[in-house]
C-alpha positions, 0 to 999 in steps of 0.5 A, spaced: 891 778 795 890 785 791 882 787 791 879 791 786 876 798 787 869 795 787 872 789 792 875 793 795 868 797 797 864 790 797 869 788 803 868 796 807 860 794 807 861 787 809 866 789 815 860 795 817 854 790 815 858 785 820 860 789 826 852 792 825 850 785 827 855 783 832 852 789 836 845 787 835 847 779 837 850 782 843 844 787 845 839 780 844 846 776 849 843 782 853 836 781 853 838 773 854 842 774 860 838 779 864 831 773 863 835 768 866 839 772 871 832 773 874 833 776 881 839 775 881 841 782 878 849 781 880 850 775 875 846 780 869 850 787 873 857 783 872 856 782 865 854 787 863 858 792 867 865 788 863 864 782 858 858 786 855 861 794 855 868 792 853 865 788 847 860 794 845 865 799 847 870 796 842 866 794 836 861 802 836 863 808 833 863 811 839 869 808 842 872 814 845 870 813 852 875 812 857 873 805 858 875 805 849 881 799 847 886 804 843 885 800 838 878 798 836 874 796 830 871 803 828 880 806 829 881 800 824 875 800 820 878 808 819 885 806 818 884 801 813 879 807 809 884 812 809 889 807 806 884 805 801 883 812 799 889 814 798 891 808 794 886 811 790 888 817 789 895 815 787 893 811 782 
């Protein structure tokens, strides 16, 4: 399917607009598990420490860390941008 201009940005800000509720549903996960966990800080650490950063690291637009998937939605969210871009300038 080939999308038009205007399609085209609509999808860009609908991928932001999703990425940005993904990273709020996980801050809400964090609250959740850390009042569950109560005392027992291990369960909440672990998540933390892995799941929950891995997820965080690779949907942010600070992903650059070393903890960073290579590829990760903010690398694919640029690429797809630039190809956008340069579309448009050939046309």
């Amino acid at each position: 399917m080939i999308l038009n201009k205007e399609e085209r940005e609509m999808a860009f800000e609908k991928l932001d607009n999703l990425r940005n509720e993904m990273l709020e549903n996980l801050s809400e996960m964090e609250e959740i598990i850390k009042e569950l966990a109560g005392e027992n800080r291990m369960v909440f650490e672990r998540a933390k420490a892995y799941w929950h950063t891995h997820v965080k690291n690779n949907l942010s637009a600070d992903a650059d860390s070393f903890l960073g998937s290579m590829i990760n939605f903010e690398s694919t969210f640029k690429e797809l941008k630039e190809q956008y871009e340069e579309d448009n300038n050939d046309s």
